[in-house]
Structures are given as structure tokens and as C-alpha cells.
C-alpha positions as CSV (number, residue, x, y, z in Angstrom):
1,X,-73.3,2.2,1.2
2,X,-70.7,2.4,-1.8
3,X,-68.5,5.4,-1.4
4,X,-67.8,6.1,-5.3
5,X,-65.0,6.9,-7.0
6,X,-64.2,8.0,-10.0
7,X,-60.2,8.1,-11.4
8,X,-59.8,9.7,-14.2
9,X,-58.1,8.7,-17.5
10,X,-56.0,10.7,-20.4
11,X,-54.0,9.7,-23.0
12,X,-50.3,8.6,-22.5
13,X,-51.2,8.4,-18.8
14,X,-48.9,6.1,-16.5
15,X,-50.6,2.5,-15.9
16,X,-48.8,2.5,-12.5
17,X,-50.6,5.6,-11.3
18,X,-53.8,4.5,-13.3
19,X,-53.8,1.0,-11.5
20,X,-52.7,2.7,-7.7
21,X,-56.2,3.4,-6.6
22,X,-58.0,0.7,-8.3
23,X,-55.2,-1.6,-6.1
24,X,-55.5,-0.2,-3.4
25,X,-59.4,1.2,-2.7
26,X,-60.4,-2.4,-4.5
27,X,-58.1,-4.4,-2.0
28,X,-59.8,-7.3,-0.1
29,X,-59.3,-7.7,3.7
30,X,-60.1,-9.8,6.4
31,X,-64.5,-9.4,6.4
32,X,-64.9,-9.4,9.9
33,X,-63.0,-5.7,9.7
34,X,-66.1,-4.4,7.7
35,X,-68.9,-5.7,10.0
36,X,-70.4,-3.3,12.3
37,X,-69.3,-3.3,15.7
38,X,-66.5,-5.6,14.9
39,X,-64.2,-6.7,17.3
40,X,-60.7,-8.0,16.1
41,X,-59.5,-9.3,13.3
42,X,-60.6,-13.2,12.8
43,X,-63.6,-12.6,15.3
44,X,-67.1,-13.5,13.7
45,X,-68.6,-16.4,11.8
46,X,-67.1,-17.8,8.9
47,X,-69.2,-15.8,6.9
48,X,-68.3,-12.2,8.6
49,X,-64.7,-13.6,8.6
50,X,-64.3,-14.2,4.4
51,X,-62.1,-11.8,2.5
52,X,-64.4,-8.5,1.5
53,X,-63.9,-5.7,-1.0
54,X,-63.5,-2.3,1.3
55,X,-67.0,-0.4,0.3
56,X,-65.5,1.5,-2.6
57,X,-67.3,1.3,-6.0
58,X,-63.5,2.5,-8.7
59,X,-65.1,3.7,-11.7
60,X,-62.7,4.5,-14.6
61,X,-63.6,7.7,-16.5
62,X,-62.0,10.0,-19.3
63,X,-62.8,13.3,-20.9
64,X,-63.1,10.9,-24.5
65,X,-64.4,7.8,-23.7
66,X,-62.5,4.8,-25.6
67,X,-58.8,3.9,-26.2
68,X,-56.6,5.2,-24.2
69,X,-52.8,5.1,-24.8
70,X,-50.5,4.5,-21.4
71,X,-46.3,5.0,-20.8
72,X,-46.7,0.9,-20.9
73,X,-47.3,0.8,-24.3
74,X,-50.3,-0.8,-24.2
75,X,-54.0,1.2,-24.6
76,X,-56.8,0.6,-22.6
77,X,-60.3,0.8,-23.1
78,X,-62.4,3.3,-20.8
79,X,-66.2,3.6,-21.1
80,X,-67.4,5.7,-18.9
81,X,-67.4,9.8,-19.6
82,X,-66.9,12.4,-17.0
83,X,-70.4,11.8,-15.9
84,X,-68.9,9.6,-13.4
85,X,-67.2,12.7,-11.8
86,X,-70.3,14.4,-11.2
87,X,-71.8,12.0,-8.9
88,X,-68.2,10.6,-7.2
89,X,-67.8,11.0,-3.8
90,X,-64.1,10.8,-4.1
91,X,-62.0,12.0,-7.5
92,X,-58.6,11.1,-8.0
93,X,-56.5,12.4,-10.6
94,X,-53.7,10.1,-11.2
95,X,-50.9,12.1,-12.7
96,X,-50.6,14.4,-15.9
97,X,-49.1,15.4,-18.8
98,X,-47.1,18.3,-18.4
99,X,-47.3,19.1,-21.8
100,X,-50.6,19.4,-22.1
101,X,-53.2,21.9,-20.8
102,X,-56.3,20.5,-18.7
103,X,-59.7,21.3,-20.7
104,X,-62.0,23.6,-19.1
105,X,-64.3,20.5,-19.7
106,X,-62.3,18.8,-17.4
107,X,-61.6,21.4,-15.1
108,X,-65.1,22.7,-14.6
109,X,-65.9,18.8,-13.8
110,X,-63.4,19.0,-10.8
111,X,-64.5,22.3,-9.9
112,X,-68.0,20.8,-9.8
113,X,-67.6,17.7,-7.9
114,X,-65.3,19.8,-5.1
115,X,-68.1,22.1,-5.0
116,X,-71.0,19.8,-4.2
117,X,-68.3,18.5,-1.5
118,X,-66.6,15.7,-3.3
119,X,-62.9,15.1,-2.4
120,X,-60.5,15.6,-5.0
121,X,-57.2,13.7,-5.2
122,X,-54.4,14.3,-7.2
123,X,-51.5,11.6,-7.4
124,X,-48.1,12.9,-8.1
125,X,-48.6,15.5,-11.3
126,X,-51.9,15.3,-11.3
127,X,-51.7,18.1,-8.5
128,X,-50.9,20.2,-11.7
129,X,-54.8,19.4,-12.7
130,X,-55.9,20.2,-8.9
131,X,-53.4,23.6,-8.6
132,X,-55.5,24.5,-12.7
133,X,-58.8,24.0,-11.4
134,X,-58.3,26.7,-8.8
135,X,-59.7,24.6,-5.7
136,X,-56.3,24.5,-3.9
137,X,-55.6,28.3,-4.3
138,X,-54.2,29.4,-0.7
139,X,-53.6,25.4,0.4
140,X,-50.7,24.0,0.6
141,X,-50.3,20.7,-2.6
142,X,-47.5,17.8,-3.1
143,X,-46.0,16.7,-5.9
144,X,-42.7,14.4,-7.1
145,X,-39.8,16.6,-6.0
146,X,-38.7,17.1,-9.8
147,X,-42.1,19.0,-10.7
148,X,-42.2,21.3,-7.8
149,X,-40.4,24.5,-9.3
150,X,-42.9,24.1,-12.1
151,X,-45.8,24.1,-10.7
152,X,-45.1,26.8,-8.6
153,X,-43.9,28.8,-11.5
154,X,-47.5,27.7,-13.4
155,X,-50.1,28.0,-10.2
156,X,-48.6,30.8,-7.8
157,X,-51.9,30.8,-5.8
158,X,-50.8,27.2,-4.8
159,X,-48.0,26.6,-2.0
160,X,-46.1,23.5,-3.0
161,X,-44.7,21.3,-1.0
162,X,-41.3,18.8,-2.4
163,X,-40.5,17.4,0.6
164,X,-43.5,15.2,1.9
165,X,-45.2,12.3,0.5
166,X,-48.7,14.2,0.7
167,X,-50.7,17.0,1.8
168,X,-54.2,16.3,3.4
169,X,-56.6,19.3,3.3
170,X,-59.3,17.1,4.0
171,X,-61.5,18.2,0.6
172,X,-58.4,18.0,-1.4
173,X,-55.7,15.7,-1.2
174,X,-52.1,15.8,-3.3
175,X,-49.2,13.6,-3.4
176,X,-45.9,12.9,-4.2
177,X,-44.7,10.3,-6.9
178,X,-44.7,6.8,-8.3
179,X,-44.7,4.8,-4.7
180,X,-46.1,7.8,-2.5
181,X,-49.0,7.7,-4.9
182,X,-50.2,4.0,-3.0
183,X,-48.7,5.8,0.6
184,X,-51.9,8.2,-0.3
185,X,-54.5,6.4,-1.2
186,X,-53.6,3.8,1.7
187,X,-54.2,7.1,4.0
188,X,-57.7,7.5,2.3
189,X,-58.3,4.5,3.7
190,X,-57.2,5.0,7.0
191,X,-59.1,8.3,6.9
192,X,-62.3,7.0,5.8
193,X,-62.3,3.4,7.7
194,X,-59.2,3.8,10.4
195,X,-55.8,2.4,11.1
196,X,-56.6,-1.8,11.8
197,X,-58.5,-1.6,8.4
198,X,-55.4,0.5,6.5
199,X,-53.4,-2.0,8.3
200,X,-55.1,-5.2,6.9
201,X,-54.6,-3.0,3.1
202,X,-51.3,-2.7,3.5
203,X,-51.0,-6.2,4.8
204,X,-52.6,-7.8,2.2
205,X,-50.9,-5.7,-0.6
206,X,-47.7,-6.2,1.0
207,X,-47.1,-2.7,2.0
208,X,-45.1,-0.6,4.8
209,X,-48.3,-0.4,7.0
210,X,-47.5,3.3,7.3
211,X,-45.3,6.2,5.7
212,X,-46.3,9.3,7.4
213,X,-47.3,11.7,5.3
214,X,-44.2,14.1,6.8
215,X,-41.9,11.9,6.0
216,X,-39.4,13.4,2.9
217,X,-39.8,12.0,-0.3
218,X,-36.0,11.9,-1.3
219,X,-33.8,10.7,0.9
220,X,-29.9,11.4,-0.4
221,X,-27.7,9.9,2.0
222,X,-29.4,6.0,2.5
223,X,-27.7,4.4,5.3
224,X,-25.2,1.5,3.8
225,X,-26.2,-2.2,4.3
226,X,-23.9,-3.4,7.4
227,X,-22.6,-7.6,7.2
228,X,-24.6,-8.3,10.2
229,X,-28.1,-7.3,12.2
230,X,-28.8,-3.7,10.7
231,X,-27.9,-1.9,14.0
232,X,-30.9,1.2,13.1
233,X,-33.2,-1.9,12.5
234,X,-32.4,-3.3,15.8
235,X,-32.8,0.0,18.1
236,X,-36.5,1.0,16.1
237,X,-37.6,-2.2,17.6
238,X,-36.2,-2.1,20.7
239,X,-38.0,1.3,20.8
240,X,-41.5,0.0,19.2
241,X,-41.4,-2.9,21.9
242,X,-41.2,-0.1,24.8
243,X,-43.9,2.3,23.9
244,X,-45.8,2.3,27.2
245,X,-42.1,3.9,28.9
246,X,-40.1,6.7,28.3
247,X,-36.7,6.6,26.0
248,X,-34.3,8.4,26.0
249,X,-32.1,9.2,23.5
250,X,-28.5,8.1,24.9
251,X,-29.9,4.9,25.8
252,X,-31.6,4.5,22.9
253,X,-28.3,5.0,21.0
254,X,-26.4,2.4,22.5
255,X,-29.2,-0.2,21.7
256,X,-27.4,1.0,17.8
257,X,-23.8,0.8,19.6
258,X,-23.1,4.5,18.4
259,X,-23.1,7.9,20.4
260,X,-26.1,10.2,20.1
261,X,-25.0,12.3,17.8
262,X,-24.1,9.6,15.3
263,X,-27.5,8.1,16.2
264,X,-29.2,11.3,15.3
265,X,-27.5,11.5,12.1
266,X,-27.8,8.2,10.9
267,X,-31.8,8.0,11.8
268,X,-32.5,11.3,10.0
269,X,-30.1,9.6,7.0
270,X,-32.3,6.7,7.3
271,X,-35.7,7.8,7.7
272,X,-35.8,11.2,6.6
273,X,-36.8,12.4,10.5
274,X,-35.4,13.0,13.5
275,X,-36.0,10.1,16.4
276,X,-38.3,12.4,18.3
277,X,-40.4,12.3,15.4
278,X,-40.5,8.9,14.3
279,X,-41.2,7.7,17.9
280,X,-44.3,10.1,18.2
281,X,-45.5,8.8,14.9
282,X,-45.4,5.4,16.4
283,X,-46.9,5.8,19.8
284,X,-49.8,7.9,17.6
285,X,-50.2,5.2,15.5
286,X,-50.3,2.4,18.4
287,X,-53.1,5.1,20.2
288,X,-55.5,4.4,17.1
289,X,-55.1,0.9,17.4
290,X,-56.0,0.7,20.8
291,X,-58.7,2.8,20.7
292,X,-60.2,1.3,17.2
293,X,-59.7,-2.3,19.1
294,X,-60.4,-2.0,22.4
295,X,-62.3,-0.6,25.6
296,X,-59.7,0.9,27.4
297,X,-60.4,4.6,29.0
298,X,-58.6,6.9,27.3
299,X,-56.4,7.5,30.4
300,X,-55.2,3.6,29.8
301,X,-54.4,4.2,26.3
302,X,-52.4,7.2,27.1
303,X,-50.0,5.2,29.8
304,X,-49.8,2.3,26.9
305,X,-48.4,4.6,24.6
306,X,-46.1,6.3,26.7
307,X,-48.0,9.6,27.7
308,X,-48.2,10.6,31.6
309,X,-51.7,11.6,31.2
310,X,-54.8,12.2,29.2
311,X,-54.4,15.5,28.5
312,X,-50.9,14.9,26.2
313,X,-52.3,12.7,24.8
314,X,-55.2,15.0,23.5
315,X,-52.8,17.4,22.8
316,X,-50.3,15.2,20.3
317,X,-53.5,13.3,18.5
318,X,-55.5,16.5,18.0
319,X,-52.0,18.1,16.6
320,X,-51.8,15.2,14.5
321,X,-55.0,14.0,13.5
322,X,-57.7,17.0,14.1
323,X,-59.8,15.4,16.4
324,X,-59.6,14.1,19.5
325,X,-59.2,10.3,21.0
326,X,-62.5,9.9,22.2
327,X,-64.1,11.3,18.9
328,X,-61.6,8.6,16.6
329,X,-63.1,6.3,18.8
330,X,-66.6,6.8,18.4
331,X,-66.2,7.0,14.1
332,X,-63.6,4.0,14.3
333,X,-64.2,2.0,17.2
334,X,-64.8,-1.8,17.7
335,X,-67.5,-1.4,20.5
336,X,-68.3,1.4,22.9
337,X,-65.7,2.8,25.4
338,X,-66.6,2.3,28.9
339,X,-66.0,6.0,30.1
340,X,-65.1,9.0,27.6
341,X,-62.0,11.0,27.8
């Protein structure tokens, strides 16, 4: 079935943000990734295997149907009403204008879909239209660094976050700016259809397969380019490549040829984390694959992603993600799992 959504328009609205979902939620990716009970990528019949939309129906929408003026300088025309919102399983609201106030028409059609259970998205300012409508009151919302102070000083029921690229309440999701606007939708897809089909997304958009949500938006100190092999480069793939053992930090240093403490600065310069971090993203990311792909018991996946046992593993995903292994597999996975853990 179609999982609708509905984005919705305004006037003098950014084409970039307008365009994000549509690029990303109407992306087309390898078929046999769709099929049920799919096994890897390229596995299937021709048919299975041709490129597929993901089974999202992008419906444009505005309060005034008709010409609609963009930041591009351009208009374009939108013909559906705000009818679509009130039968979207999914709303995104792709930025704002700050000087302008959201109609209760508009608001009461947010409140609405949220309340039937609909999830509501809002894409850099449009968290200023989420934070109005009063379903994020008590939650934590993102938004581009620059807006933050304001829309805490407009919505004080809302706690606003300027340092990640999004917030996932599960019913309501907010995000920061221009780029971290496709890092969000990209993790509606991974929500709704898992990591090997956000994967193939991001592949086929020509992406960064992943930007953790955590990760800060503005990064102040960028680590210069160096004449040779990027020495940070080289020692987050020596460290991706050895998942399955444990690192340690010193040695994991002089893979970059620095001491730890340089190491520790220059990673957190680079990346906006701290290595600890960034390597449990990674070996949490390489868990989903393997238990999206393949049979392993979940005590197998735990040793190939560098946990002693099954438990810490548990512990970290269901940290992470809010469930647990076995239950990703079972929404996400290529065939059953010969034993549950």
C-alpha cells in the first residue's frame, strides 16, 4: 500500500526545501529491495530487480491552491488544497517564513492529521509551524542553529535543540537546515523501510549513507586539507574494516600518526563527536545490516560488530533505536532468523 504524503506549500517558500522530500521519498532503488522477503540486493528476476519508486505517493498541497512564488524566483503551480493533509499518513512542512504567522486554517490541519496519528515533519523552520500548532509542547524540536533563540523566545513550551541535525519523536519529527533537511527525510526512510533500503537512497542520490542524527550541525573548526592521504580518513577506515575486534584509542591514533589527545581533538574537529561515538554509530549501523540481510543469531551479529555478547548488544540498539535486534529484524528482515535473541 502507498504510504501518503502530503508537503505542504506557501508563498516565497525555498524550492530546495520544497524539492527535499519529493527527491528523496520519490527516489528509485534497486526493485529487488521492495519485494517481500527479499534477499540482497541484485537477487530476483529481472523483473523484481528493475529500478522501483519506494511506496510513497508526494502530494504537493497549499493553504491557496495555485501560483506559488519560491526564493528561486520562479512560481510554481500547486493544485491540491489542504485536503491532502487530512488523509496523509506522513506531513512535512518544509521550512517557513518567519515573518509570517501560520493560519489557524493551517494549524488546525496539522493539529488534525497528528491527532488521527499522522506524522508531522518539519524541515529546518518549518519546526516554527510544528512548535505553533502546539503538538510538540514538552518535546524536544531542531531547527538551523541561526533560528533557535527565536523560536524558543516564540514557543517556550517547546525545548529546542541547535546542535543536532534532527530530533525523532516518532509522531513528530524536526530538523535542522538546507542539507540536514535530505539527512531527515533519508532517516524516514530508514525508519519506515530500514538501513539496506536508506542505503540504496542515499546511494542512488549520491548521498553520505548516514549522518546521525546527533551529529552537530555547525562544525567551526574543519580540519585543513593535508598534501597527501587525509590521515583522519585513513584511521575511520582502518577502524570500519575492524568492527568485529576491539580498538583502542592509542592504537587507533597512530593509524593517524598523532598522539591521542591530538587524535581526540582533531576527530571531534572533524566530525563533530568524539571517537567513542562515531565508532558506536558505525558498529549500530553495521548490526542493522546484518540483521536486515542475513540469518545470523543475534549472538553472531553481536561478535561481527564488536560486542562480547548478546546482551550489549541489546543494550546499545535499544539505547539507540527503541527496540530491540530481534524485533528490527522481524519488521526489516530479508528472511526469518533461525533462533531469536
Amino acid at each position: 500500500m502507498l504510504h501518503e504524503v502530503a508537503v505542504v506549500a506557501f508563498h516565497g517558500i525555498s524550492s530546495f526545501h520544497l524539492a527535499a522530500p519529493s527527491a528523496v521519498l520519490g527516489a528509485q532503488v534497486d526493485g529487488s529491495l521492495l519485494e517481500p522477503g527479499a534477499g540482497a540486493p541484485g537477487v530476483g528476476t529481472p523483473g523484481e530487480r528493475a529500478a522501483r519508486t519506494l511506496p510513497y505517493r508526494v502530494t504537493v498541497c497549499a493553504e491557496r491552491p495555485g501560483g506559488i512564488s519560491t526564493t528561486a524566483g520562479y512560481d510554481v503551480v500547486v493544485r491540491r488544497g489542504l485536503d491532502a493533509v487530512a488523509t496523509a499518513d506522513t506531513v512535512v512542512l518544509p521550512s517557513w517564513d518567519l515573518g509570517a504567522e501560520p493560519s489557524e486554517v493551517l494549524l488546525d490541519a496539522v493539529r488534525g492529521a497528528h491527532a488521527r496519528g499522522a506524522r508531522v515533519v518539519g524541515l529546518c523552520l518549518g519546526a516554527f509551524v510544528v512548535a505553533a500548532s502546539g503538538i510538540a509542547d514538552g518535546r524536544e524540536v531542531a531547527t538551523h542553529w541561526h533560528a533557535a533563540d527565536e523560536l524558543a523566545s516564540r514557543y517556550p513550551a517547546v525545548r529546542v535543540r541547535s546542535d543536532v541535525l534532527w530530533c525523532d519523536d516518532g509522531d513528530v519529527v524536526t530538523s535542522a537546515g538546507v542539507a540536514a533537511a535530505l539527512d531527515c527525510c533519508l532517516h524516514v526512510v530508514r525508519s519506515d523501510h530500514g538501513e539496506r533500503v536508506a542505503s540504496a537512497v542515499a546511494r542512488s542520490l549520491v548521498l553520505a549513507p548516514h549522518r546521525d542524527g546527533s551529529q552537530a550541525q555547525f562544525i567551526p573548526a574543519p580540519v585543513a586539507a593535508a598534501p597527501g592521504p587525509d590521515p583522519l580518513e585513513t584511521a575511520m577506515a582502518w577502524a570500519s574494516s575492524r568492527l568485529d575486534a576491539p580498538l583502542d584509542l592509542d592504537r587507533w591514533a597512530r593509524e593517524a600518526t598523532m598522539s591521542r589527545r591530538t587524535f581526540t581533538r582533531r576527530f571531534r574537529a572533524r566530525t563533530g563527536t568524539s571517537p567513542a561515538q562515531w565508532l558506536l554509530e558505525r558498529r549500530l549501523t553495521h548490526a542493522r545490516l546484518l540483521l536486515e540481510t542475513s540469518t545470523m543469531p543475534v549472538e553472531s551479529v553481536a561478535r561481527a560488530c564488536g560486542y562480547t555478547t548478546a546482551a550489549a548488544l541489546r543494550q546499545h540498539f535499544s539505547a539507540r533505536y527503541g527496540t530491540s535486534p530481534s524485533r528490527h529484524r522481524d519488521a526489516f528482515g530479508a528472511t526469518p532468523p533461525p533462533r531469536r535473541g
